[in-house]
C-alpha positions in Angstrom: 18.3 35.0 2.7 14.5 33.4 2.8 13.5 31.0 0.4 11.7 33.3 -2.3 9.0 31.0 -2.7 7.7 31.0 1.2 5.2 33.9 1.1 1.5 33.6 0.8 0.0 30.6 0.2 3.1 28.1 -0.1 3.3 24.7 1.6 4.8 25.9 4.4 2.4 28.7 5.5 -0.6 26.2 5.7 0.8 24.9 8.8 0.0 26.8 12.3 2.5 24.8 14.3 6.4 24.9 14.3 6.4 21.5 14.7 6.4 19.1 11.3 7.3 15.4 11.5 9.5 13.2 13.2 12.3 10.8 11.1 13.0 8.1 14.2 13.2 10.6 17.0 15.0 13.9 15.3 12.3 16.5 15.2 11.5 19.0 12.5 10.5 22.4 12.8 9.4 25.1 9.9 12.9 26.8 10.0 14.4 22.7 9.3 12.8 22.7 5.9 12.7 26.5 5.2 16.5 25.6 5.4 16.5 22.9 2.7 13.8 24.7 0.3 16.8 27.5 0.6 19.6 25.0 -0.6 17.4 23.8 -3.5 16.6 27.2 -4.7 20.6 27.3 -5.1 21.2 24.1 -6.7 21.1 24.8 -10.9 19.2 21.9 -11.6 16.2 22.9 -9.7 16.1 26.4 -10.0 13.1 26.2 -12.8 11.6 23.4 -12.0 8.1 24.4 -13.6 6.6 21.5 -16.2 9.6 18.9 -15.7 9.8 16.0 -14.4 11.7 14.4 -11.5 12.9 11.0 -10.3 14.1 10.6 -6.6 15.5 7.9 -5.3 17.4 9.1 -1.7 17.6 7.2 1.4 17.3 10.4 3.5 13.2 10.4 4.2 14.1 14.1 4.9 15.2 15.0 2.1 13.0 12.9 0.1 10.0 14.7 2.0 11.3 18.5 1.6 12.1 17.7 -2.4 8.8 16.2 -3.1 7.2 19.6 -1.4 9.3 21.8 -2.8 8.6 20.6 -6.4 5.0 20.2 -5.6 5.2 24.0 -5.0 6.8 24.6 -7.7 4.4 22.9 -10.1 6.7 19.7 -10.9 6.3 16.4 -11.4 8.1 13.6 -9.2 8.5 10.1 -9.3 9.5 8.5 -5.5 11.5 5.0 -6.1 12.7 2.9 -3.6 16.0 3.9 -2.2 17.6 0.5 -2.2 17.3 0.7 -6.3 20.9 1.0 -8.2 21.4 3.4 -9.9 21.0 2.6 -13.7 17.7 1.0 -12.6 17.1 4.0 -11.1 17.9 6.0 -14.3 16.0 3.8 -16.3 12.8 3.6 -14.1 13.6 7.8 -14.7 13.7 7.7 -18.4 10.7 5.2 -18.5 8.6 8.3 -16.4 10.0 11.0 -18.7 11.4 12.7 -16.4 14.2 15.1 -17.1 16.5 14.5 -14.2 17.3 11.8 -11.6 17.9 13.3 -7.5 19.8 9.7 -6.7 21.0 9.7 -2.8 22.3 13.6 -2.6 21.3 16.4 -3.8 24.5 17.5 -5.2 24.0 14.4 -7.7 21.6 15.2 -10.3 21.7 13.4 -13.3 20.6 14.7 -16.5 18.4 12.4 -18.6 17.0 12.3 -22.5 14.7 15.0 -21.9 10.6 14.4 -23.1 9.2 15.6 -26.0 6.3 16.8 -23.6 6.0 18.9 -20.5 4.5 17.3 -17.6 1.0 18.5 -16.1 2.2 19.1 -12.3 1.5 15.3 -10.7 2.8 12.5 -8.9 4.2 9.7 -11.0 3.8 6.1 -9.4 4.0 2.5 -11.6 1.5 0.3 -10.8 2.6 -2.4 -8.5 3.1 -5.0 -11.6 1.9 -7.9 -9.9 -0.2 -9.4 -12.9 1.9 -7.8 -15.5 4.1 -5.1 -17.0 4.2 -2.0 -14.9 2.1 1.4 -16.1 3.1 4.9 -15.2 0.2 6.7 -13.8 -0.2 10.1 -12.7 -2.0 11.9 -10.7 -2.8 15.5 -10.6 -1.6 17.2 -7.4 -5.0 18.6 -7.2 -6.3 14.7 -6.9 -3.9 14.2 -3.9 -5.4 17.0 -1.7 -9.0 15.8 -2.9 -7.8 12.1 -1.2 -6.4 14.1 1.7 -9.3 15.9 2.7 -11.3 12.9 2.0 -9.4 11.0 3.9 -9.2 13.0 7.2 -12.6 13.2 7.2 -13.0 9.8 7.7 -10.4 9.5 10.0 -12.0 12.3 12.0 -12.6 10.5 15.3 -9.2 9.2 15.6 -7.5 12.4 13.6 -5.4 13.8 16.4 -3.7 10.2 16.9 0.0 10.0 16.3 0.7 8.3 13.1 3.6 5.9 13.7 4.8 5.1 9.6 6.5 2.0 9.4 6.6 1.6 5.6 8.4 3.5 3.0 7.5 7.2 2.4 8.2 6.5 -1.3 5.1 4.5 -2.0 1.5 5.9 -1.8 0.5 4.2 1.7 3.1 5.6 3.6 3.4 8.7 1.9 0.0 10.1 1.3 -2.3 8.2 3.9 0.3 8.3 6.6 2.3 11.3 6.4 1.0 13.9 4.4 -2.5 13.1 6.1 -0.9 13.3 9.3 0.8 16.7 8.5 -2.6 18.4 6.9 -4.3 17.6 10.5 -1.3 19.3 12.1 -0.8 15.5 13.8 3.1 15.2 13.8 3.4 12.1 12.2 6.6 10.1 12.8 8.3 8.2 9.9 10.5 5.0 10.8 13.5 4.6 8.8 14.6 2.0 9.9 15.5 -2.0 8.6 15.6 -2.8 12.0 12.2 -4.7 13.7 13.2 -3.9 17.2 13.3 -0.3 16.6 10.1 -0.5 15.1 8.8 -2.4 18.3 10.5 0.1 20.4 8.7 3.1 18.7 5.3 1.3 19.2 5.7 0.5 23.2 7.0 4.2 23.2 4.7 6.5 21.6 1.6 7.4 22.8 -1.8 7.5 21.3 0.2 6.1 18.2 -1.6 4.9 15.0 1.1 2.8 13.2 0.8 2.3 9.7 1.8 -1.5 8.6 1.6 -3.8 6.3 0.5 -7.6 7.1 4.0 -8.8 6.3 5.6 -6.5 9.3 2.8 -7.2 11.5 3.4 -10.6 11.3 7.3 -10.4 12.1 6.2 -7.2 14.9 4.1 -10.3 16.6 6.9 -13.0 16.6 9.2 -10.5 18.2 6.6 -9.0 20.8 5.1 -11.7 22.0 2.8 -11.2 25.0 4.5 -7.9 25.4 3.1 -5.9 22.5 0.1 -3.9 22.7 -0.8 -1.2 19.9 -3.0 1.8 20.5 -4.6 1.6 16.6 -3.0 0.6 13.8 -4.5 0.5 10.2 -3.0 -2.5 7.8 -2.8 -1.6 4.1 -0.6 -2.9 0.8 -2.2 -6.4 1.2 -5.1 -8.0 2.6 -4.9 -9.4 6.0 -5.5 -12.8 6.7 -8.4 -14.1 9.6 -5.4 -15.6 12.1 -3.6 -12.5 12.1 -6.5 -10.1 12.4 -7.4 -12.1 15.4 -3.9 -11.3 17.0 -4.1 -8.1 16.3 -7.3 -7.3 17.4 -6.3 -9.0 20.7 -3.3 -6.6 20.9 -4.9 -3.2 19.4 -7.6 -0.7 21.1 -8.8 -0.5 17.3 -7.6 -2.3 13.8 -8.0 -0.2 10.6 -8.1 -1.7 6.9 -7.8 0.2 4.2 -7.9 -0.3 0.1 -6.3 1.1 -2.5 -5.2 1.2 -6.1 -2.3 3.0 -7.9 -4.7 4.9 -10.7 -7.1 6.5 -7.5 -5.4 6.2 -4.1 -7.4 5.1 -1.1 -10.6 3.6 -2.2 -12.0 2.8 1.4 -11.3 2.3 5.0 -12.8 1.3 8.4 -12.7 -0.2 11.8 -14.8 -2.6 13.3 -14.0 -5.0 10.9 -15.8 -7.8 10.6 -13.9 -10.2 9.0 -10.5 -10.5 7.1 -11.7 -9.2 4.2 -13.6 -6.0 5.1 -12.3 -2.9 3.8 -14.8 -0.6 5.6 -16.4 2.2 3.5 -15.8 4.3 0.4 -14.0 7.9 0.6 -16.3 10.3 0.3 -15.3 11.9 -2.9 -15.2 8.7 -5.0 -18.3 6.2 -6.2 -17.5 2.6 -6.0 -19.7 0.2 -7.6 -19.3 -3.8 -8.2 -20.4 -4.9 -11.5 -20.3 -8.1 -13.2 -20.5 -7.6 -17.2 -21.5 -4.2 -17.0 -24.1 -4.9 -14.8 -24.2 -3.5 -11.3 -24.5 -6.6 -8.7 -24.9 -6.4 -4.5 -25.0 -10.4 -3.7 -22.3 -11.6 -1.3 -23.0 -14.7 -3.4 -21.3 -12.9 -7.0 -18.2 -11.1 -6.3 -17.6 -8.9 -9.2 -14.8 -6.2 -10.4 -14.8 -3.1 -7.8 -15.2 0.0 -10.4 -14.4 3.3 -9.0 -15.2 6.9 -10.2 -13.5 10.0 -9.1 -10.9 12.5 -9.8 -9.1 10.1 -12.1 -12.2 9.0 -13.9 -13.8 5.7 -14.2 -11.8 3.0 -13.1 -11.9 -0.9 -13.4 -9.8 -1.9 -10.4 -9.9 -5.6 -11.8 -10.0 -6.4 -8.1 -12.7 -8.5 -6.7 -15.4 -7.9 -3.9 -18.5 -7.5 -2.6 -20.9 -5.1 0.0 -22.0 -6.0 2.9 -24.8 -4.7 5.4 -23.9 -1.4 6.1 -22.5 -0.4 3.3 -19.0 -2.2 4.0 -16.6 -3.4 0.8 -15.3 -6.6 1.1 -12.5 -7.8 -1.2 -12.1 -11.2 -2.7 -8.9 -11.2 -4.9 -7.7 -10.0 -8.4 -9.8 -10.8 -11.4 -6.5 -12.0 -12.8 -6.3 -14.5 -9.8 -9.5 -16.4 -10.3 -9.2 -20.0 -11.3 -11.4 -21.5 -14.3 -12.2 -25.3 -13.7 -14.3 -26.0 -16.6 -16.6 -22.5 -16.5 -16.6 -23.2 -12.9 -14.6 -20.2 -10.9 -12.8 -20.5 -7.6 -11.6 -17.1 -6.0 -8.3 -18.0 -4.5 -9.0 -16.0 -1.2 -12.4 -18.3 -0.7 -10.5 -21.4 -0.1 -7.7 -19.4 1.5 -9.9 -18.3 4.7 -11.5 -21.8 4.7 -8.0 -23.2 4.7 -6.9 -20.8 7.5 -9.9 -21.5 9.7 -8.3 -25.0 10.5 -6.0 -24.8 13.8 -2.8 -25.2 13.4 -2.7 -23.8 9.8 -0.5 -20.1 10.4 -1.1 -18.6 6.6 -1.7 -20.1 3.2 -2.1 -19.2 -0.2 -3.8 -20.4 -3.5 -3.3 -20.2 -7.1 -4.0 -21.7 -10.4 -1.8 -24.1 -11.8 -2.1 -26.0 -15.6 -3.9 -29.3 -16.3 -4.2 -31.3 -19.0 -7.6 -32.2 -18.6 -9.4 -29.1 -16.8 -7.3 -26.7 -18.4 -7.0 -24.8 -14.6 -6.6 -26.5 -11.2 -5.9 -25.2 -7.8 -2.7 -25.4 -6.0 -1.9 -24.7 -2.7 0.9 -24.1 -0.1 0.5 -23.6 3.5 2.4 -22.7 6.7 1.4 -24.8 9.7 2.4 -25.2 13.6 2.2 -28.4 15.0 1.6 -31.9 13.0 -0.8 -30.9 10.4 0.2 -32.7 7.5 -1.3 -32.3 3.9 -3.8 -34.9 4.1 -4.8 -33.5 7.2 -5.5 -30.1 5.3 -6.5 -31.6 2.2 -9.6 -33.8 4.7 -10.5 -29.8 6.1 -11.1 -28.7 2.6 -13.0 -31.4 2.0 -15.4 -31.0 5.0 -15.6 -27.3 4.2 -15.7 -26.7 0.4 -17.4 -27.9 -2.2 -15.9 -30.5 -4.6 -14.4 -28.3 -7.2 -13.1 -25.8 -4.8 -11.0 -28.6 -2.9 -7.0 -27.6 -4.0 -5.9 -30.8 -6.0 -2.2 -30.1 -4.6 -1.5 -28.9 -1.4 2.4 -28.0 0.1 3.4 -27.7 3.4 6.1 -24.9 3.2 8.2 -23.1 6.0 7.7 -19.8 4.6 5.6 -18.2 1.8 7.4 -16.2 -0.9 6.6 -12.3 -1.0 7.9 -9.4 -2.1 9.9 -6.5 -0.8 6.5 -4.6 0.1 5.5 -8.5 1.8 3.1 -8.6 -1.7 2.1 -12.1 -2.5 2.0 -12.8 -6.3 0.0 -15.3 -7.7 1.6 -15.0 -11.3 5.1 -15.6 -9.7 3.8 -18.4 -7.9 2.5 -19.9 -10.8 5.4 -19.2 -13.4 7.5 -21.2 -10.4 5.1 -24.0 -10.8 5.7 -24.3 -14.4 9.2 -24.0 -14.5 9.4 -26.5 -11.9 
């Protein structure tokens, strides 16, 4: 029997091809995920699934990607969390969301939660990323995420028939929205990499062709130790976290093009480009959002004043409390998070400044800065650093010296074999600091 829902305009129809997706190198057709809308329309718990809200946390990408369409279609609400989560974290990240049941690795286990006092407007639930504080549910109107889809394609148009090669989880918004269901509203089979392996990663990239991998700095970095001279990308776009000047270098010495592309929980992608021309250039704004840089409610364009990126669209006015700046051309550059800057006195240091000044030096592989307390100052900056070679601190510290002005010159700096990040190869200035002061 056909699954009642696949006449007229349902998700399925939109497509002209048989072909879907890829998960590693197992291809999906319609009939595939005809198959699995037919299952679901069988199992209780998501026979009426209009107004509620669901949690999934699955590690089949599969079946996290024919659940998350077939309660899109049905005009429900879903929360993606990361697969490795156990489950009463996963129930209570679920409760926290208000949703009314929790999909956790099968579909024959649903759980039942505490259902809402509300019904849910049909959207997709993400927490913010938490990095400078407590977690916030947003969501977004499924109507918002085909705005950012259409928006996005367009300016993707030149490259829109590339393969996208996703090598970050489908349950966050990078992978999921900008990667794959971009990739599946231009018809461009993308293939999703589930795999904890690097080498299979590598593999995929020397054996795909015309492949646009999506990455985040973190992987890129590991992808480059393992490929050596040997890898060469077609594109690839870098997302999640800014880059850093060494490793843009590599990659651009490795790529036919390098994306970047900026984002926030509350809107989606903000901007994107190619061509970059330095580390911190995002490209240019989507076309259906306004971004503006304002410092105290007043717009500013200097290089010279980095102020808060605000952005209006679908979701409204938002204050990013991220950091940047235009360039010629129209090109967003970002600086850091407001939350990052570092007060000396009423004099402000923007940790990603001394950063690139820090990483310019040879020998000096990735570093990162961040406030720490004083009893005199109030705010000083700290550093720690990953180097090749002999370069010591007082080699560094002389650098900073030469380069920056007094007050911007890290009064510690830490030679460290590796720089702790998160999961998603985040780098979080608060948990760097709260180290520091329990130390």
């Amino acid at each position: 029997m056909a699954s009642r829902h696949l006449a007229g305009g349902s998700f399925l129809n939109r497509f002209r091809r048989d072909e879907m997706l890829f998960i590693n190198k197992q291809r999906y057709v319609r009939s595939d995920l005809a198959s699995e809308f037919n299952k679901m329309d069988a199992t209780d718990k998501l026979s009426n699934p209009e107004g509620k809200g669901y949690a999934v946390c699955v590690n089949d990408p599969f079946l996290l990607i024919t659940l998350l369409m077939y309660l899109r279609e049905r005009s429900a609400s879903i929360i993606l969390i990361h697969e490795d989560t156990p489950k009463t974290t996963a129930a209570e990240l679920a409760t926290r969301a208000r949703c009314h049941y929790l999909v956790y690795g099968q579909l024959d286990e649903i759980l039942t939660l505490q259902p809402p006092a509300t019904v849910h407007e049909p959207s997709l639930l993400q927490f913010s990323s938490g990095t400078t504080g407590e977690p916030k549910l947003i969501a977004r109107r499924w109507s918002q995420i085909d705005s950012e889809i259409d928006s996005y394609n367009r300016k993707l148009s030149p490259s829109s028939m590339d393969r996208p090669l996703i090598l970050v989880p489908v349950s966050h918004s990078y992978g999921l929205i900008t990667g794959l269901l971009a990739g599946m509203a231009r018809e461009a089979e993308p293939i999703v990499v589930h795999s904890k392996n690097p080498k299979f990663s590598l593999h995929m990239i020397q054996t795909t062709e015309n492949s646009f991998v999506y990455a985040v700095p973190f992987l890129y970095h590991l992808l480059n130790a393992l490929g050596k001279d040997e890898l060469k990308y077609h594109k690839l776009i870098s997302s999640g976290a800014p880059l850093n000047e060494t490793l843009l270098a590599r990659l651009k010495r490795v790529s036919d093009e390098v994306w970047q592309q900026y984002g926030c929980t509350e809107t989606g992608c903000v901007s994107l480009g190619t061509q970059l021309t330095d580390y911190t250039d995002v490209g240019t704004p989507l076309d259906d959002l306004q971004v503006s840089i304002a410092s105290d409610g007043t717009e500013v364009s200097s290089a010279d004043l980095p102020s808060e990126i605000i952005v209006t669209g679908g979701a409204g006015r938002v204050n990013t409390k991220d950091v940047g700046y235009w360039s010629e051309g129209g090109r967003l550059h970002l600086s850091g998070r407001m939350d990052d800057l570092i007060n000396l006195s009423g004099l402000k240091v923007i940790p990603a400044e001394v950063e690139r000044v820090m990483e310019r030096m040879p020998g000096v592989e990735e570093a990162v800065v961040y406030r720490m307390n004083h009893s005199i100052w109030g705010e000083a900056v700290q550093a720690l650093a990953v180097v090749s070679g002999a370069v010591s601190q007082n080699d560094l510290r002389q650098w900073c010296i030469e380069h920056l002005p007094a007050y911007k010159v890290p009064s510690a700096i830490k030679i460290v074999k590796e720089i702790p990040k998160s999961a998603a190869g985040k780098i979080s200035r608060k948990y760097l600091c709260e180290m520091e002061r329990d130390a």
